[in-house]
C-alpha positions as CSV (number, residue, x, y, z in Angstrom):
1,X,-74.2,-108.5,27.1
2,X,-71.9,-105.5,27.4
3,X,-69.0,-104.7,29.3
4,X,-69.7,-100.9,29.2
5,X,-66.2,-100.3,29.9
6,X,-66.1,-102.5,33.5
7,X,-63.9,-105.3,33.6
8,X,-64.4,-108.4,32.3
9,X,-64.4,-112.2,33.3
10,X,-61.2,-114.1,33.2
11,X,-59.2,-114.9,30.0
12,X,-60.5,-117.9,28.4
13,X,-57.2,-119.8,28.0
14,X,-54.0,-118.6,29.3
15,X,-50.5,-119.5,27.3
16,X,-47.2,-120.2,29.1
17,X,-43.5,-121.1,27.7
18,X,-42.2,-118.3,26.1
19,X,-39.0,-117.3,28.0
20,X,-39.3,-113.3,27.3
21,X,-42.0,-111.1,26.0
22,X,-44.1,-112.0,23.1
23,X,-42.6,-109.9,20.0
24,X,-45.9,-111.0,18.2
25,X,-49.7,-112.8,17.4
26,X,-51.1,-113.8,14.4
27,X,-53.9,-116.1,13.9
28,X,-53.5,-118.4,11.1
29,X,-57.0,-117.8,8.5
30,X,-59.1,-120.3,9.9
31,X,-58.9,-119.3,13.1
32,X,-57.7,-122.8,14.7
33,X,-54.0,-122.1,15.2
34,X,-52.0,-118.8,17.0
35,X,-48.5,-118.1,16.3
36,X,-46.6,-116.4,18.5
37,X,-43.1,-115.0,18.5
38,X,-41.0,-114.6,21.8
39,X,-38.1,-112.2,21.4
40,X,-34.7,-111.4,23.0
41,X,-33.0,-114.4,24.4
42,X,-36.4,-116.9,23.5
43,X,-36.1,-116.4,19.8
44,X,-38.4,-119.0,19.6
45,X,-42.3,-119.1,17.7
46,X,-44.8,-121.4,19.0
47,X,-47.8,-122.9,17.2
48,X,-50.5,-122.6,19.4
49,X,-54.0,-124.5,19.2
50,X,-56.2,-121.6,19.8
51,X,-59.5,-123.9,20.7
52,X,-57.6,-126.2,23.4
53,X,-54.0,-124.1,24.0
54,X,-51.9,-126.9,23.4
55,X,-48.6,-126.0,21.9
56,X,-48.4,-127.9,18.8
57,X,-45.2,-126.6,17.3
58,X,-42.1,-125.1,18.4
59,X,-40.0,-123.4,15.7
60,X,-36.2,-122.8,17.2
61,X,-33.2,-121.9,15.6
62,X,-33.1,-118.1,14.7
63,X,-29.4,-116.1,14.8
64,X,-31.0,-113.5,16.9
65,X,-34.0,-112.4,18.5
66,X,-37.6,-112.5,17.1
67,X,-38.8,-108.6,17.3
68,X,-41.7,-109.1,14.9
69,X,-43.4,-111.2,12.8
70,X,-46.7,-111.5,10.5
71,X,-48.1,-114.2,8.3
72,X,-49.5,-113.8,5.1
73,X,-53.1,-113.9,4.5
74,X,-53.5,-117.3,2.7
75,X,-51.8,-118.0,5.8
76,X,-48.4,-120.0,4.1
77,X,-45.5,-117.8,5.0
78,X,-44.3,-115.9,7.4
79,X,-42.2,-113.2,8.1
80,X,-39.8,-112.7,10.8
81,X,-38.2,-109.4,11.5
82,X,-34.7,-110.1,14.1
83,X,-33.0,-107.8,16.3
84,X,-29.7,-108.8,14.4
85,X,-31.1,-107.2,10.8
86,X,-32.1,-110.4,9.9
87,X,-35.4,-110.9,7.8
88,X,-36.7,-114.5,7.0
89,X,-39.8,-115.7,4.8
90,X,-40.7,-119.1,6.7
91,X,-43.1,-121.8,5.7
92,X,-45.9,-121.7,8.3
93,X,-46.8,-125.3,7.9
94,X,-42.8,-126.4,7.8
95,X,-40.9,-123.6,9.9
96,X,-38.5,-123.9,6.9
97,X,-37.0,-120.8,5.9
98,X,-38.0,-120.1,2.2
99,X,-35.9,-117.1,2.0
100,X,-33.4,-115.0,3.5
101,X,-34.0,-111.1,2.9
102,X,-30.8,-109.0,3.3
103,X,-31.1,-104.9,2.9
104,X,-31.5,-103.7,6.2
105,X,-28.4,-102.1,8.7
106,X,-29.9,-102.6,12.2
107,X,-32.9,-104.5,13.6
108,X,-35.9,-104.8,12.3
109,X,-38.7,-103.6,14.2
110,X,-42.0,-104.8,12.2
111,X,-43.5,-106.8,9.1
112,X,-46.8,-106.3,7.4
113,X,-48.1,-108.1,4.4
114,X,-50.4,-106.8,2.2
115,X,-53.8,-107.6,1.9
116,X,-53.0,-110.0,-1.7
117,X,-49.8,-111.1,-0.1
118,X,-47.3,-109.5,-2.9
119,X,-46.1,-107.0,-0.9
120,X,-43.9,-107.0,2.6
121,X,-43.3,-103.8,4.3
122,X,-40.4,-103.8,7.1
123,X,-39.4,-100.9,9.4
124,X,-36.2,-100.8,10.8
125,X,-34.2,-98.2,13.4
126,X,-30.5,-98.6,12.2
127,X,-31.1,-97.0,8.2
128,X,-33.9,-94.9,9.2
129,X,-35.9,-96.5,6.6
130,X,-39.2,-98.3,6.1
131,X,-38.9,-101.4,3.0
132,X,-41.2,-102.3,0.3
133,X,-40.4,-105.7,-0.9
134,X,-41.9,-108.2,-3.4
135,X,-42.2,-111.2,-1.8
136,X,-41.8,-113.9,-4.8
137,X,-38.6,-112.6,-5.7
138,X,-37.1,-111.1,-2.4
139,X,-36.3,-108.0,-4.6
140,X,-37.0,-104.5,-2.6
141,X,-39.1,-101.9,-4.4
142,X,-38.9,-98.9,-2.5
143,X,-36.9,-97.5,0.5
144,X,-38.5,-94.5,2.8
145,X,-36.9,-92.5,5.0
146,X,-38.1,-92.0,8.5
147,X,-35.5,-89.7,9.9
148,X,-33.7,-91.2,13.5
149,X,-35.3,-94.6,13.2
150,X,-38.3,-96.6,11.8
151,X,-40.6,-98.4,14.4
152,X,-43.5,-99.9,13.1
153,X,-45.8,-100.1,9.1
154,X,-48.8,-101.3,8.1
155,X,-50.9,-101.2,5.0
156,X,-54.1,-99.6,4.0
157,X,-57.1,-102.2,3.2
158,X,-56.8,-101.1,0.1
159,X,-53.3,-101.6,-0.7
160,X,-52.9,-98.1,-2.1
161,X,-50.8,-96.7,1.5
162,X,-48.2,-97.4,3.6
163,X,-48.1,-95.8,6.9
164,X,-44.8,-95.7,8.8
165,X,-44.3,-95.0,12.3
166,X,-41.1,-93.5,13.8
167,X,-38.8,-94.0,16.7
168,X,-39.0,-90.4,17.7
169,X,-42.4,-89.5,16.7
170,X,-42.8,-89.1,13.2
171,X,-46.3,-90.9,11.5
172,X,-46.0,-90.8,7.6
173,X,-48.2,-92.1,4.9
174,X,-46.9,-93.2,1.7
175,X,-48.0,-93.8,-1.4
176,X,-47.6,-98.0,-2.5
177,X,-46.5,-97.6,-6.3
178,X,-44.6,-95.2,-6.6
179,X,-43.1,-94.5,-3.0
180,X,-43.7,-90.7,-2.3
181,X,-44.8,-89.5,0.3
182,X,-48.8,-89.2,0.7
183,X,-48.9,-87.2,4.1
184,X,-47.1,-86.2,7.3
185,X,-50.0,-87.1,10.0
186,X,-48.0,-86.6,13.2
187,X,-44.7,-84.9,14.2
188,X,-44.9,-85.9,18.4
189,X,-42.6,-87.8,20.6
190,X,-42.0,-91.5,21.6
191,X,-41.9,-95.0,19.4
192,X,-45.5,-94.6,16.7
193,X,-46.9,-97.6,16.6
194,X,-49.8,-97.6,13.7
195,X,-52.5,-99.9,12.4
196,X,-55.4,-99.1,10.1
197,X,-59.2,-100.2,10.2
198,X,-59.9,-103.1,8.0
199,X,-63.3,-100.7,7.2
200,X,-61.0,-98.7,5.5
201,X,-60.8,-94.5,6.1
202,X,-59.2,-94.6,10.0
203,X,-55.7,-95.2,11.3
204,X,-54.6,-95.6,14.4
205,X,-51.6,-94.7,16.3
206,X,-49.8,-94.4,19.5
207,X,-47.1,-93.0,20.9
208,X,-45.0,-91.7,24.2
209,X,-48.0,-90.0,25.6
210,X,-50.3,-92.3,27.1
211,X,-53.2,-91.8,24.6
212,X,-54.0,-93.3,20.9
213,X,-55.3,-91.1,18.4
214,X,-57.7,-92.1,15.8
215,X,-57.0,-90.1,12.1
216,X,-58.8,-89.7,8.9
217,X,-57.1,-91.2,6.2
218,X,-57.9,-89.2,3.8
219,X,-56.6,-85.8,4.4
220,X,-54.9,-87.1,7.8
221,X,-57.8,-85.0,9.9
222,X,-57.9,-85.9,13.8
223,X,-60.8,-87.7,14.5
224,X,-60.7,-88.4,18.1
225,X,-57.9,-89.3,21.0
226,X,-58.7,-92.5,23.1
227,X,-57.6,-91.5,26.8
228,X,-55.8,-93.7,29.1
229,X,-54.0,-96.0,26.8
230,X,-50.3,-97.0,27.6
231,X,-47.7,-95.7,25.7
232,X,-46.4,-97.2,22.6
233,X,-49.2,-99.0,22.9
234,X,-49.9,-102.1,20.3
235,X,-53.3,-101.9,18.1
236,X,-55.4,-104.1,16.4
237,X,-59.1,-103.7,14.9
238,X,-61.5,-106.4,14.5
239,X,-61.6,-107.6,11.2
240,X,-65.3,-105.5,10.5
241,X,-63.2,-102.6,12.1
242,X,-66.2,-102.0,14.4
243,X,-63.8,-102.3,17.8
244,X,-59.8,-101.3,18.3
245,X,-58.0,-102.8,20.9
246,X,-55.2,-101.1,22.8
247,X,-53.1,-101.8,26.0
248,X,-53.5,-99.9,29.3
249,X,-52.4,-99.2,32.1
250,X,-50.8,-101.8,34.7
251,X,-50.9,-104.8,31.7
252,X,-54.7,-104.2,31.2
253,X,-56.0,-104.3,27.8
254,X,-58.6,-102.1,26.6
255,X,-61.4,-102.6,24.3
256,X,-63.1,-99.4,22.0
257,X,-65.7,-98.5,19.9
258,X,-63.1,-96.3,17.0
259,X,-66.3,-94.5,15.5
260,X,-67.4,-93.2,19.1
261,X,-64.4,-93.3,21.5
262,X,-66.3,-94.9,23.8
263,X,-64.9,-97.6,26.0
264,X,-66.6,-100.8,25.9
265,X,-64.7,-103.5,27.8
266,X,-61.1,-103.5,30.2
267,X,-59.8,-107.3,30.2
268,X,-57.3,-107.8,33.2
269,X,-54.9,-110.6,33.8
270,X,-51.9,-109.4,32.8
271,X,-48.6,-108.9,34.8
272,X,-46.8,-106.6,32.2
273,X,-47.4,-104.5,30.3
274,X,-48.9,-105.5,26.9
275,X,-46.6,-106.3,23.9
276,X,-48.9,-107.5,21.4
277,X,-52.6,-107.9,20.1
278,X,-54.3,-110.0,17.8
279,X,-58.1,-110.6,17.0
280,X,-59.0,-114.0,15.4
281,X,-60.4,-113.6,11.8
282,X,-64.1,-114.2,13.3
283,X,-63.7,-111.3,15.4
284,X,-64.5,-113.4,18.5
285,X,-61.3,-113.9,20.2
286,X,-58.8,-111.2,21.1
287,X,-55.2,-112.6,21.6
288,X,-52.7,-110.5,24.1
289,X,-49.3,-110.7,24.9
290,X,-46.8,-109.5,27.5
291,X,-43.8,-108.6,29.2
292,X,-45.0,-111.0,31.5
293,X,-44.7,-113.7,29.2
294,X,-47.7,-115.1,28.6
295,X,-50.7,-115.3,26.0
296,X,-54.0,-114.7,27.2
297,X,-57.4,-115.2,24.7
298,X,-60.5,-113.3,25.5
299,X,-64.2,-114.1,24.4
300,X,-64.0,-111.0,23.1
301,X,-68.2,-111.7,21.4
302,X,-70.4,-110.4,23.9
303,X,-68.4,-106.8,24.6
304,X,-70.9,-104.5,23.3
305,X,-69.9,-101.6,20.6
């Protein structure tokens, strides 16, 4: 069954009690628990059973608001970026903070792990910089410049880039070991939020103007531009890469094939407008967050490519 771009049945579970707009999703490895992180004056992440939506944890206590977070891919720690500069490493099973980070002047606007779980990249607006860190020792490796503000990073499949998104419209790829800059993909307007295709070759990003564009990695060619997406939009691929999700217009959230452009499914329940996105390791269930301030999953399986 396919969605063909029409809209599609109700969420299957709907998530209420964060007090502000989720800052962030992750799904923990097997798939059984979501994490979610509510930011401004919540500063709270929730545990979620992502089967029944029973909240199962409630971890409390940050100094400031929860802008971001990310958990690592064996699924034991996680990393929480604050509005107040502050950057934690957590035990997911505990809510125990493992480690304090200290290096960045302002707030920190994203987290990424790498795909072995050695590396955390951070992005921050208040030193203009984007962080490579090692997480067993807390040490940072490299510092990259993003001139008037750092918004958003993520990491290549392959470990061997960086891509860091702007405040005011600059998308830059670096390289991982060494810290130079690979490529300048995008000099535009607005906050660049980025995300790559776990297939490897194809990065996404958005910006002010209400599209996404889809680019090359290699050589930073522009593939194709995904109309009617909202701006600054969040992204996330499945994890066989084979559909990107992106928010739209009015809190909808909109499902595409990258490789085509074509639309394959709009989910609407939302409110708001969307604030994060998160596809279950399966593939089978798309997480999205809001302004609105709730969580809603999607049976994401049937929408056709």
């Amino acid at each position: 069954m396919a969605f063909a771009g029409e809209e599609a049945p109700e969420p299957a579970l709907t998530l209420e009690g964060h007090l502000s707009l989720i800052g962030g999703l992750a799904f923990t490895p097997d798939g059984r628990t979501l994490i979610s992180a509510g930011s401004y004056v919540d500063a709270a992440i929730y545990f979620w059973d992502a089967q029944s939506g029973e909240l199962k944890q409630c971890h409390r206590g940050e100094k400031g608001s929860v802008a971001c977070l990310a958990l690592s891919p064996d699924g034991k720690t996680l990393a929480v970026g604050g509005g107040d500069t502050s950057l934690r490493l957590l035990d997911a099973a505990s809510g125990k903070v493992i480690r304090d980070i200290a290096g960045h002047k302002g707030g920190v606007n994203a987290v990424a792990f790498s795909r072995d779980g050695k590396l955390l990249a951070t992005a921050c607006d208040g030193d203009e910089a984007v962080k490579l860190w090692n997480v067993a020792s807390g040490n940072a490796l490299h510092t990259m410049t993003i001139r008037w503000g750092a918004h958003s990073a993520a990491f290549s499949p392959d470990g061997a880039l960086l891509a860091g998104g702007g405040r005011f419209g600059r998308l830059l790829l670096w390289n991982v070991t060494t810290g130079s800059q690979a490529i300048s993909l995008l000099n535009g307007k607005g906050k660049i939020t980025v995300a790559f295709s776990p297939a490897g070759g194809m990065l996404a990003s958005g910006s002010d103007a209400p599209t996404v564009q889809l680019f090359a990695t290699k050589g930073g060619r522009l593939l194709r531009t995904l109309p009617q997406c909202a701006p600054n939009s969040p992204l996330a691929f499945s994890p066989d890469g084979a559909l990107l999700a992106t928010g739209g217009p009015e809190g909808a959230v909109k499902l595409w094939n990258p490789q085509t452009g074509h639309l394959a499914a709009t989910l609407r329940a939302h409110e708001g407008a969307v604030s994060a996105l998160a596809f279950s390791p399966d593939g089978k269930t798309l997480a999205s967050g809001s302004e609105d301030r709730t969580i809603h999953l999607w049976d994401v399986s049937k929408v056709g490519k």
